[in-house]
N, C-alpha and C positions, 0 to 999 in steps of 0.2 A: 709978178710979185718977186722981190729980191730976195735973198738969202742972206744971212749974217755969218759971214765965214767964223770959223773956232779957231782958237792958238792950236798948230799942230801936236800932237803930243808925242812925239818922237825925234830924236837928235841924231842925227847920221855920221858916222864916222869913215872908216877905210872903205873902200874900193874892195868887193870881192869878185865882183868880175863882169862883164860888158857884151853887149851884143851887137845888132845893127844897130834896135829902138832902146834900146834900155842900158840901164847900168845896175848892179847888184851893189849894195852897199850894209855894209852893220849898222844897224841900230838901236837905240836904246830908249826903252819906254822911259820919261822923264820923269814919272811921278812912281812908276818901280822900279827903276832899275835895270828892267830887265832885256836880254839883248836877243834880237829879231836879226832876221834879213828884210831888206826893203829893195823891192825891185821896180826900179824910175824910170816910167815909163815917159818920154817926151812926145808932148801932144802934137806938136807940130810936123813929126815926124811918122808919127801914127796917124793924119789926117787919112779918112778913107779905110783905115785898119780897125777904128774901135770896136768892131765887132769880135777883133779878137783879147783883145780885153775882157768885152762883157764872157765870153767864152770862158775865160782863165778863172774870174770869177765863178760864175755859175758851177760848172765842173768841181773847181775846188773847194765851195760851198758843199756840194754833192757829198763828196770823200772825204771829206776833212777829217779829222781825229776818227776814222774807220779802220786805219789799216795802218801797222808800225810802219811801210813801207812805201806810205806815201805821203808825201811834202803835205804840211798845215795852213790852211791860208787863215792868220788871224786877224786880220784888219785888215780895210783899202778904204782910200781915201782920195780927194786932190786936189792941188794947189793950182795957181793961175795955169801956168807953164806944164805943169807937170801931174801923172798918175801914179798912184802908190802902191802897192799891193805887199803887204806884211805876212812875211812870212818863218817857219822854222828857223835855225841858223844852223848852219850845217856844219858845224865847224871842223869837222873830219875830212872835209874838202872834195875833191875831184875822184871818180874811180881810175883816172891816170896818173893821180898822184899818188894815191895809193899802192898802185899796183909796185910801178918805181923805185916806191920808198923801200919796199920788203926786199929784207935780206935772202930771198927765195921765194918763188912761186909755182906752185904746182897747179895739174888738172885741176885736184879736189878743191883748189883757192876760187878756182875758175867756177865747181860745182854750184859753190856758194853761193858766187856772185848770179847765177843765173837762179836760181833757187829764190833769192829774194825779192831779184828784177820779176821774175813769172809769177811771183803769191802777187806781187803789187797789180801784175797786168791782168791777173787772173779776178782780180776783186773790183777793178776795174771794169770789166768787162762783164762781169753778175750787175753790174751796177748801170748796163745798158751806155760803156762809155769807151770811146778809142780814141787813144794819145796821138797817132800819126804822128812822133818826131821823136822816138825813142831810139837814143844815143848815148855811148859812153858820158859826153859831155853833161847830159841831162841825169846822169847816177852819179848821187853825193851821200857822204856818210857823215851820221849824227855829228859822232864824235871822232875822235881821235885813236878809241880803244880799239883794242884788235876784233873784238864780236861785236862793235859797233853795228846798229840800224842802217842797212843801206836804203836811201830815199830817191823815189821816182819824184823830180821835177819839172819846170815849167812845160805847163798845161795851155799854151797860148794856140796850139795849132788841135788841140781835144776836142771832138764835139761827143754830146747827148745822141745817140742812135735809137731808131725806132725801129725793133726786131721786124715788122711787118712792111718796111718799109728799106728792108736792108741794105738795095745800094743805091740808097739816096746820095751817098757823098761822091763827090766826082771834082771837086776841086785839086789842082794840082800842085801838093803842100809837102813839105818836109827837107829831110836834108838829100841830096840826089845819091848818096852812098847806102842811106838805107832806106829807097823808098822800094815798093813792092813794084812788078812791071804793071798793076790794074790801075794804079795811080798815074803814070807815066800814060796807057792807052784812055784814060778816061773810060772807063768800063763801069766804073760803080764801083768803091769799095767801102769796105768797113772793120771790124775787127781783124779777121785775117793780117791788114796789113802790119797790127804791132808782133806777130809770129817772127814774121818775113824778117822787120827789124835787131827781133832776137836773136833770130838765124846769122845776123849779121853781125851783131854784138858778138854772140858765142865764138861764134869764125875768131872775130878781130881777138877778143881773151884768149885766145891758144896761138895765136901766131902773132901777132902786134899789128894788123892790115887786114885790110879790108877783103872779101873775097872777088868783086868786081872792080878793083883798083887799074884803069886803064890812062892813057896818055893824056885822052879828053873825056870832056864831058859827051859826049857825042859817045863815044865807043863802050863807058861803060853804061851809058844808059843801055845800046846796043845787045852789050852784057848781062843785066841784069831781065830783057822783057826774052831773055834767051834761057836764063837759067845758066849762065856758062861762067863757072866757078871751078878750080881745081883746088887738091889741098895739094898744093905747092908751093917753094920748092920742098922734097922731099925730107931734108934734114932735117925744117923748122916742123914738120910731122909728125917724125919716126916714133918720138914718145905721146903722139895722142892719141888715146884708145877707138877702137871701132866704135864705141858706144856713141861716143862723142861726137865721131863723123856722122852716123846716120844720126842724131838728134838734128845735127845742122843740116842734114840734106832735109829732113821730114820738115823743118823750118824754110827753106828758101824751093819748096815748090811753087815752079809756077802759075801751076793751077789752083786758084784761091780756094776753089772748094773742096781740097783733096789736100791745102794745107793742115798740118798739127794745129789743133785748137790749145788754149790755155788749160784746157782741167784735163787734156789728153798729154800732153806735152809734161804734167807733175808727175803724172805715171811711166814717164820713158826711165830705162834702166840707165841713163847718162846719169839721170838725178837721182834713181831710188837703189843704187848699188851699194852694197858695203862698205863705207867709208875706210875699217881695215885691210882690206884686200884692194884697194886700188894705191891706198898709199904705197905698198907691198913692191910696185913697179911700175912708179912713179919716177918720171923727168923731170929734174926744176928746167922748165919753160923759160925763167926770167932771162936771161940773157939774149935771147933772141926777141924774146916781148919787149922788154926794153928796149934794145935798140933800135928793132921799127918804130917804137911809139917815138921816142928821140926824131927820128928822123923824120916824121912828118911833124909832128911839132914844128920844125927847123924849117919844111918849104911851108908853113900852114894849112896841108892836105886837110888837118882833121874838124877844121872850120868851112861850111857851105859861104861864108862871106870873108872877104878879105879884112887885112888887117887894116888898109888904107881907106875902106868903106867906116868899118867901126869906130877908127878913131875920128870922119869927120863926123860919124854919130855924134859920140862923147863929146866930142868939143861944142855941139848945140846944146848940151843938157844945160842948163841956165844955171839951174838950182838946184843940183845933184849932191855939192859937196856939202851945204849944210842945211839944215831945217830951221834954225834957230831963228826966232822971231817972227818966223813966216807964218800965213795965215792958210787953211785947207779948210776945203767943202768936203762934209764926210757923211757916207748914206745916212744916217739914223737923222741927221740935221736937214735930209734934205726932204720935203714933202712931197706926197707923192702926184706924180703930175707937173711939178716946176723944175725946171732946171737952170738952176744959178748962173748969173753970169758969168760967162769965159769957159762956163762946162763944155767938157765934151761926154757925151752919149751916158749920163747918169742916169737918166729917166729910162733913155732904153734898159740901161743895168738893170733898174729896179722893175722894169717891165716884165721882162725874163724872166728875173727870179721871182718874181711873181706867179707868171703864167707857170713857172714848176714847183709851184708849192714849197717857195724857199724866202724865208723870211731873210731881211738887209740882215749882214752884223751889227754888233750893238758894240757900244764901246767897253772898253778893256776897264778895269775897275784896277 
């Protein structure tokens, strides 16, 4: 049986930002007004990957409007060529751009951002789910305002975990800077590993770099199934407090089972200290955070894909820069058991969220 494609109902504008498969783009609901992010996913490039699609979905189905802290999936959809997935607009941008922009940066700026990164992972993780790809890159803020919502996003590498079943996961995903060493030996992992990540986030907010940053990829994997991190050099240190080192060593233990857990980790004195008495003798950081982050900016250290891979992505996106006129298959249109022609893996989408008790979205009113 065929399908009757719909007029899309959303008009895509600027470029927010690109990856291997996808591109990030603004967009606006045409019958409201109102402006999304929309993340175009290219089918052709995705052959053999939709499962992590239907993943992105599911997941974010899961969470969605639960947690100030975590990215909104309002609509997906898709068009010949292309997948759509609708989401928040972040428009407060990157936590490197943020960081950056500020006229000073302190521990306590740093408290924060790990404060809101851990409720997101922590709710997460009550909710039976692990990110495996948690990275500055993937922390975006609402708005622009200074107490702005920080947002955990893309969900493409997230699975569903079953406590009794814990280390089913054993695929070998993420970015190589902050994967844990049980990922790296295929041992089984599962939550633990988004700690490991934080540990690694945490590091990089207090010095601008990573704690396993080696020549190659070879040495700091080497580094990392070793545990072999220092806080050095000593200068870009002297103003961070002990609290703050042991939260990062209790985060980048080896041993997954003797890692900090998320509801353990809100109780470490890094996060629950006096906010007046640390400002008290307090370093602004930013000078030396900046100019690491500048710097790997400049070789693209802080990217697991080149910039020459990306851009020959983007240049297959057919149909990225506009939506206009175009026709898309979208779950509620599509019955269950048919899959439209030129789909790719819809039926399994709706399979999933089936088998978890998770009805398609419906359209936007």
């Amino acid at each position: 049986m065929s399908q009757t494609p719909l007029p899309c109902r959303y008009k895509t504008a600027k470029t927010l930002g690109q990856g291997t498969y996808s591109v990030v783009k603004e967009a606006m609901h045409i019958e409201t007004g109102q402006y999304y992010a929309a993340k175009v996913i290219n089918k052709k490039l995705m052959s053999g990957r939709e499962h992590m699609v239907r993943n992105e979905i599911v997941v974010l189905k899961r969470v969605s409007q639960g947690h100030k802290n975590i990215l909104t999936l309002v609509d997906y959809f898709e068009t010949t060529n292309n997948l759509y997935l609708v989401t928040d607009l972040a428009r407060g941008g990157e936590l490197f751009e943020r960081i950056c922009s500020k006229g000073s940066y302190y521990e306590s700026d740093a408290v924060e951002i790990v404060k809101n990164t851990l409720s997101g992972v922590a709710y997460l993780h009550s909710h039976g789910i692990v990110h495996r790809d948690l990275k500055p890159e993937n922390l975006l803020f609402r708005t622009s305002a200074e107490d702005s919502d920080l947002l955990i996003a893309d969900f493409g590498l997230s699975r569903i975990i079953d406590e009794e079943r814990f280390r089913t996961l054993k695929t070998t995903c993420g970015t190589p800077g902050y994967m844990a060493p049980e990922i790296f030996t295929k041992a089984g992992h599962g939550k633990p590993v988004d700690m490991w990540a934080l540990g690694v986030i945490t590091y990089f907010l207090l010095c601008g770099y990573t704690p396993f940053d080696r020549d190659s990829s070879a040495e700091e994997m080497q580094a990392i199934l070793a545990g072999d991190y220092a806080f050095e050099p000593e200068e870009y240190w002297e103003g961070v407090s002990e609290e703050a080192r042991d939260f990062i060593k209790k985060c980048l233990c080896v041993d997954s089972e003797k890692r900090i857990t998320a509801n353990e980790a809100q109780e470490h004195p890094f996060l629950t200290r006096d906010p007046k008495k640390v400002a008290e003798n307090e370093t602004n950081l930013l000078p030396h955070v900046k100019s690491n982050i500048s710097l790997r900016r400049l070789t693209g250290a802080m990217s697991g894909t080149s910039l020459s891979e990306q851009n020959k992505a983007i240049s297959r996106l057919k149909e990225s820069e506009s939506m206009d006129g175009a026709y898309c298959f979208s779950p509620e249109n599509n019955k269950p058991g048919v899959t439209p022609t030129g789909s790719v893996g819809v039926k399994s989408q709706r399979a999933e969220l089936a088998e978890l008790g998770l009805k398609p979205l419906t359209k936007m009113q």
